[in-house]
C-alpha positions as CSV (number, residue, x, y, z in Angstrom):
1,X,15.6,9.4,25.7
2,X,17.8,6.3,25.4
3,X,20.5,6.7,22.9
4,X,21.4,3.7,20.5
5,X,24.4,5.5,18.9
6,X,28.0,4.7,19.7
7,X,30.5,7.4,19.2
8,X,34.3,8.1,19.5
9,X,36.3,11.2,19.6
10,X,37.4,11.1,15.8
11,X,33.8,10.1,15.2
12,X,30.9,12.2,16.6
13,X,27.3,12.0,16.5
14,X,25.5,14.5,14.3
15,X,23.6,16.7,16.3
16,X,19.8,16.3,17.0
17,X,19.7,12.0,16.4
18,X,17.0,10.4,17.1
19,X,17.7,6.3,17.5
20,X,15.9,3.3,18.4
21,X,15.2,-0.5,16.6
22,X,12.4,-1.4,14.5
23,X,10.7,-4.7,14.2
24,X,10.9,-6.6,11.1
25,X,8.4,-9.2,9.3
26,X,10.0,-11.9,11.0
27,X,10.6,-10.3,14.4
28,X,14.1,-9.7,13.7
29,X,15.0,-6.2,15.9
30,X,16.6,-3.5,13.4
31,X,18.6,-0.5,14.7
32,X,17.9,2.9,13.2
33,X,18.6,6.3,13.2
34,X,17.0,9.7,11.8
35,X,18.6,13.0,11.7
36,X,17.0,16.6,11.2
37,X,18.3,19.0,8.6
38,X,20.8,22.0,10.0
39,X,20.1,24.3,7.2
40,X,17.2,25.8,5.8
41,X,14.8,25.3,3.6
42,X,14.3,22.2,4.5
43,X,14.3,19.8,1.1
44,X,13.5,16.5,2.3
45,X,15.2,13.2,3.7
46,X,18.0,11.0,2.3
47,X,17.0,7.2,2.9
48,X,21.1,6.1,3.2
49,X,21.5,2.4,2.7
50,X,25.3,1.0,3.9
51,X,27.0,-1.8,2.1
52,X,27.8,-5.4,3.8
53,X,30.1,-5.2,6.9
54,X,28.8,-1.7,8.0
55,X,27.0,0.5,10.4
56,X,25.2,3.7,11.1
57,X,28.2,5.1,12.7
58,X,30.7,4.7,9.5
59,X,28.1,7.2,7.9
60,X,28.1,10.2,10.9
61,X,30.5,12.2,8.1
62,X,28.2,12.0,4.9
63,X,25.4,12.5,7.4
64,X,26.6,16.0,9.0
65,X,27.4,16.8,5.4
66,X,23.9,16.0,4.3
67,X,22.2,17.6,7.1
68,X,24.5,20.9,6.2
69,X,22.8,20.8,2.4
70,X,19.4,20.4,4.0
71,X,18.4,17.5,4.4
72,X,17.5,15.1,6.7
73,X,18.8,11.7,7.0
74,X,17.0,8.5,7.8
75,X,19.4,4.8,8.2
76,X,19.3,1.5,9.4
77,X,21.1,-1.1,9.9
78,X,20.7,-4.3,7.7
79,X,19.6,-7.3,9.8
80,X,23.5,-9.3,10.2
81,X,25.4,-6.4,10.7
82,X,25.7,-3.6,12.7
83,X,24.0,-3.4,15.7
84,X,20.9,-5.4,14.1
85,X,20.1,-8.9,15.3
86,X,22.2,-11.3,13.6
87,X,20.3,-14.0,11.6
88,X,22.0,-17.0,12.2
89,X,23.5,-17.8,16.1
90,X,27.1,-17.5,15.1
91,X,27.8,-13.4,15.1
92,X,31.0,-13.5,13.3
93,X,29.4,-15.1,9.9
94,X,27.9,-13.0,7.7
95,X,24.9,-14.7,6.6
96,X,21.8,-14.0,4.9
97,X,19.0,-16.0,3.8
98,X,17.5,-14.2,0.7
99,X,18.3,-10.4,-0.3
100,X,13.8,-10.6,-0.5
101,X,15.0,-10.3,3.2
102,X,16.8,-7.3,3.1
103,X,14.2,-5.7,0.5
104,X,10.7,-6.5,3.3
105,X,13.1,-4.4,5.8
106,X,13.4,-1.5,3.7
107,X,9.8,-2.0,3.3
108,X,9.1,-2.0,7.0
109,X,11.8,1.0,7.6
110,X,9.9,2.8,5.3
111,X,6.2,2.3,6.8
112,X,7.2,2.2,10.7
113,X,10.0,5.2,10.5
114,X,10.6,6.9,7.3
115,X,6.6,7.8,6.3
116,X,5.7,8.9,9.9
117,X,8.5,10.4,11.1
118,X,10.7,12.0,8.4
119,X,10.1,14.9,5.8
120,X,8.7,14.4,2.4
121,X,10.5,14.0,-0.7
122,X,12.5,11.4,-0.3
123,X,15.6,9.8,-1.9
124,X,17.8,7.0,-1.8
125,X,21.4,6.6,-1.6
126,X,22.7,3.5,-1.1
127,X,26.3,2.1,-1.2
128,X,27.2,-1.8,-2.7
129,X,25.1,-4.0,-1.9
130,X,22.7,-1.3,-0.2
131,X,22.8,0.1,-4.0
132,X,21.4,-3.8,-4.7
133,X,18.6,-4.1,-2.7
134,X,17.8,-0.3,-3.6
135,X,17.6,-1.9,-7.6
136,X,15.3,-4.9,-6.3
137,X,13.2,-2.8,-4.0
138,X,12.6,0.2,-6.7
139,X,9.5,-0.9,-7.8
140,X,7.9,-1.4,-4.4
141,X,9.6,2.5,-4.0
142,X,8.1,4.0,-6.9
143,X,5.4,5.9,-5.2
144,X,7.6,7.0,-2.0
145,X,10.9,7.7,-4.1
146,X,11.7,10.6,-6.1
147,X,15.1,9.4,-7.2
148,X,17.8,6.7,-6.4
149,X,21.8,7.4,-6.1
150,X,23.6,4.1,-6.2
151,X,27.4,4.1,-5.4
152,X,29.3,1.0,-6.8
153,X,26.7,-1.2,-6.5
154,X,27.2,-4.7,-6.5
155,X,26.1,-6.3,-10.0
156,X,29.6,-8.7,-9.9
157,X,32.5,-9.1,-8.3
158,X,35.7,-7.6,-10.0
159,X,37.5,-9.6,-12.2
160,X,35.6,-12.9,-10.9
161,X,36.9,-16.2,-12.8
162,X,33.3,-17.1,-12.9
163,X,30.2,-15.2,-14.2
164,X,27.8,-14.2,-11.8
165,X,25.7,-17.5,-12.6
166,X,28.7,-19.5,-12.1
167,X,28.9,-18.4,-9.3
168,X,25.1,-18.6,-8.1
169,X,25.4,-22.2,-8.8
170,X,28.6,-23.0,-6.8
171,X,26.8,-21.0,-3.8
172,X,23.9,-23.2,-4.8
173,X,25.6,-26.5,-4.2
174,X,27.0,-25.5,-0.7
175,X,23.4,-24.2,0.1
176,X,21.8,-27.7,-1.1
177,X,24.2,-30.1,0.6
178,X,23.7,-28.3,3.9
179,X,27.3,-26.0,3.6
180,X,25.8,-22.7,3.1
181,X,27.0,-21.5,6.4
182,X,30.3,-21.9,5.3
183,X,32.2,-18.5,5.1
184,X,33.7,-17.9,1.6
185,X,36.9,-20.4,1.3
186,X,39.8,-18.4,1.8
187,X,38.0,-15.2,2.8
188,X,40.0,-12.6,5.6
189,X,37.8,-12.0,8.6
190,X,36.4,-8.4,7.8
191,X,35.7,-7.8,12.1
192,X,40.1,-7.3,11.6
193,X,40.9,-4.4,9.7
194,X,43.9,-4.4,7.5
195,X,46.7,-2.6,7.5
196,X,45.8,0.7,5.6
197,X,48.5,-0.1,2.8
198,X,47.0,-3.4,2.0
199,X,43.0,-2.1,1.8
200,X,41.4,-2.0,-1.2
201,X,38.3,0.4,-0.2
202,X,39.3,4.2,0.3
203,X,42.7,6.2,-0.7
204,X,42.2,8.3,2.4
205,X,44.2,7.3,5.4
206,X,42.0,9.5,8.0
207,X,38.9,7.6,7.0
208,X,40.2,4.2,7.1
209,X,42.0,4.7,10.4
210,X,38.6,6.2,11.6
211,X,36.3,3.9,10.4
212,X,39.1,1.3,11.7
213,X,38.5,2.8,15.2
214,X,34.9,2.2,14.8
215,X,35.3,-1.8,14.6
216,X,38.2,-1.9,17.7
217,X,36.4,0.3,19.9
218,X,32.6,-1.6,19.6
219,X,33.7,-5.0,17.8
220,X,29.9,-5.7,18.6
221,X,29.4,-3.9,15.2
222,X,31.2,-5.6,13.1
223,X,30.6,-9.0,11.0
224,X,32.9,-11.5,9.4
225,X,33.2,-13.2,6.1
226,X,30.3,-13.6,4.1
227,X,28.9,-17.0,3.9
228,X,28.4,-18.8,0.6
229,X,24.5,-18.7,1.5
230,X,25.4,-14.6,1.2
231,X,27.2,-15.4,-2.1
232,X,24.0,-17.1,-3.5
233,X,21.4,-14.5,-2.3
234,X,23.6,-11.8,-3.4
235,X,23.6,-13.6,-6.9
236,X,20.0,-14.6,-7.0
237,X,19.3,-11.0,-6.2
238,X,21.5,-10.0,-9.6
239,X,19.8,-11.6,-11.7
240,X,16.7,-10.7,-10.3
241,X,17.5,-7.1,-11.1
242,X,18.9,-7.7,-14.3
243,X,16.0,-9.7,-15.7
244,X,14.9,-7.6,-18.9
245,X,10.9,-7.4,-17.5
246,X,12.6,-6.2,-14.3
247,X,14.4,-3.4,-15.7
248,X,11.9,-2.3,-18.6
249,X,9.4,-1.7,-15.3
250,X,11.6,0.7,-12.9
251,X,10.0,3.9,-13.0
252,X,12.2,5.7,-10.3
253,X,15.3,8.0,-11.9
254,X,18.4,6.4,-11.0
255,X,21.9,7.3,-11.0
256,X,24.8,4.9,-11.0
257,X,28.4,6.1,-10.0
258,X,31.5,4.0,-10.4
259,X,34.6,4.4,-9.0
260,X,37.3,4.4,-11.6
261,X,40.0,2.4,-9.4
262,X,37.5,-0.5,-7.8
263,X,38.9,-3.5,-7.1
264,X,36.1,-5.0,-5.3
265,X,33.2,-5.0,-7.8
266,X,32.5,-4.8,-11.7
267,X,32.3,-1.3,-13.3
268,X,31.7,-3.3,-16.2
269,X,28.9,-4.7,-14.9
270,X,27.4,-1.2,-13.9
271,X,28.5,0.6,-17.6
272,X,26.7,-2.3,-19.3
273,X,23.5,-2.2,-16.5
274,X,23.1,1.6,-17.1
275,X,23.5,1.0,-20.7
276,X,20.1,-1.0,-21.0
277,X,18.5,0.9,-17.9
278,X,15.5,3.5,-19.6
279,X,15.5,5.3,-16.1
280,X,19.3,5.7,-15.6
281,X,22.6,7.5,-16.2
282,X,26.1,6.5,-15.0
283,X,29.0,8.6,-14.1
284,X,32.9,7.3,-13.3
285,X,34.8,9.2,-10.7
286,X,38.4,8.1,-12.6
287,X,40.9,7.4,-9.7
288,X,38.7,6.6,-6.4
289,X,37.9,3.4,-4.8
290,X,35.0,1.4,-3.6
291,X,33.8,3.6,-1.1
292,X,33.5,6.9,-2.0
293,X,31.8,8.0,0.4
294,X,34.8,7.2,2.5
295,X,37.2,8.3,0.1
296,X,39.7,11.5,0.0
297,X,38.3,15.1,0.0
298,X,39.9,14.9,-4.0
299,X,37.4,12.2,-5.2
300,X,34.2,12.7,-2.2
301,X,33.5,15.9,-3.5
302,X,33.4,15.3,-6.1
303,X,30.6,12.3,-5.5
304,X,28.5,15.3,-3.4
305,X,29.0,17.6,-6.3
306,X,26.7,15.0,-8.3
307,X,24.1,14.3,-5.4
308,X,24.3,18.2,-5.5
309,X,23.0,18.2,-9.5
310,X,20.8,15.1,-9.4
311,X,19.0,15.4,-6.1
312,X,16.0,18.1,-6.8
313,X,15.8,20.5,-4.1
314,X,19.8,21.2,-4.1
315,X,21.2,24.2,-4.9
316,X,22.7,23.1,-8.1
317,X,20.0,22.3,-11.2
318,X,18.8,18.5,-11.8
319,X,20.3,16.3,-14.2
């Protein structure tokens, strides 16, 4: 069986992967991965959904840990990033046309791997803008998903000079005069890691270095700055999912987490969405940073001690 994974020493497969690429709407070739539980009984598959600028291999860790509680793990890679295929010709730009794109690929994950191949229940969690398309694609989820676990999602950027329609119509005039290519003016390229003193996305020097190692070893993964066509889906796609009508209809339980020391989106913007969300809760995890997931042993567990209480089937009672 051909094997789609990449590995290094400091990051090993989980055992028992199954890998391959899916075809999209569009005929776009998507790379995914399932996993099988370790432990038993068996209480369903995880649908994990990265954030921009990632890939199935920066997620072997929460998947081992996942499979160990068990459950089984399903993951793609979003078409731009990754080992996906890219949507525009230029691999280093990370560009996408509408997040409606991003949502009919979760669609087609779901009916071409997850249904057919992976164990019943099923729940989501989903990191940044993976937590954003999670939000637009709930109601198309309702019936398939038990309950949703979004970490920092991306409802605005922190401490943005503009407001999130501000900034949908500054993307919108690049995309209209033919600019929306463009990366971001003044953005870092994100396929060069920083040093680990100057990131702003995990506490944890292991993890960075690690996930660091990832990008040097198979630069193929990685993706540079977002486009300002990114910028304007990303922001069409907020106020999609902030629309009152939008919100009053999402049926699927959601839980929000925030992490107390983000730099790189709004926990504003998440307190005041969970505020007017019927279906949701929130909870802060004072101290971390963006990705928790990645963060240190102090702050992750406690981020799998809430999967733990809100995901049914675990050992610990609902919430």
């Amino acid at each position: 069986m051909t094997d789609f994974l990449y590995d290094i020493p400091e990051n090993p497969k989980p055992e028992g992967g199954t890998s391959g690429f899916f075809t999209a709407r569009d005929g776009k070739k998507l790379r995914y991965a399932h996993f099988p539980a370790i432990q038993r009984p068996l209480k369903g598959t995880v649908v994990l959904l990265s954030g921009r600028n990632e890939c199935i291999e920066k997620y072997f860790e929460t998947i081992r840990d996942l499979a160990a509680r068990g459950f089984g793990v399903a993951i793609f890679d979003w078409r731009g990033q990754g080992a996906s295929d890219r949507v525009i010709r230029n691999p280093a730009k990370g560009h996408i046309n509408s997040f409606k794109d991003h949502e009919h690929d979760l669609e087609s994950f779901f009916s071409e791997i997850v249904l057919p191949d992976c164990r019943g229940p099923f729940y989501i969690l989903a990191h940044s803008t993976g937590a954003l398309v999670a939000l637009q694609a709930a109601p198309s989820l309702a019936n398939r998903v038990q309950r949703m676990m979004l970490l920092t999602p991306f409802l605005a950027p922190y401490k943005s000079p503009l407001s999130v329609r501000g900034i949908r119509r500054l993307a919108a005039s690049y995309h209209w005069t033919g600019l929306g290519r463009l990366p971001i003016p003044g953005a870092r390229d994100t396929r060069v890691p920083e040093p680990f003193w100057q990131n702003k996305v995990t506490s944890d020097p292991a993890r960075y270095e690690r996930n660091s190692l990832i990008y040097q070893t198979y630069p193929q993964l990685a993706t540079g700055a977002p486009t300002m066509g990114w910028v304007r889906a990303a922001a069409m796609a907020i106020a999609h999912v902030q629309d009152p009508a939008f919100m009053a209809a999402l049926k699927v339980p959601v839980l929000l987490i925030a992490a107390g020391a983000d730099t790189v989106v709004s926990n504003y913007a998440i307190e005041a969405y969970a505020h007017r969300l019927r279906v949701g809760s929130m909870l802060t995890i004072h101290g971390a940073r963006h990705e928790l997931l990645q963060e240190a042993d102090l702050f992750r567990e406690q981020l799998l001690g809430a999967f733990d209480a809100f995901i049914p089937g675990s050992d610990a009672p609902a919430v």
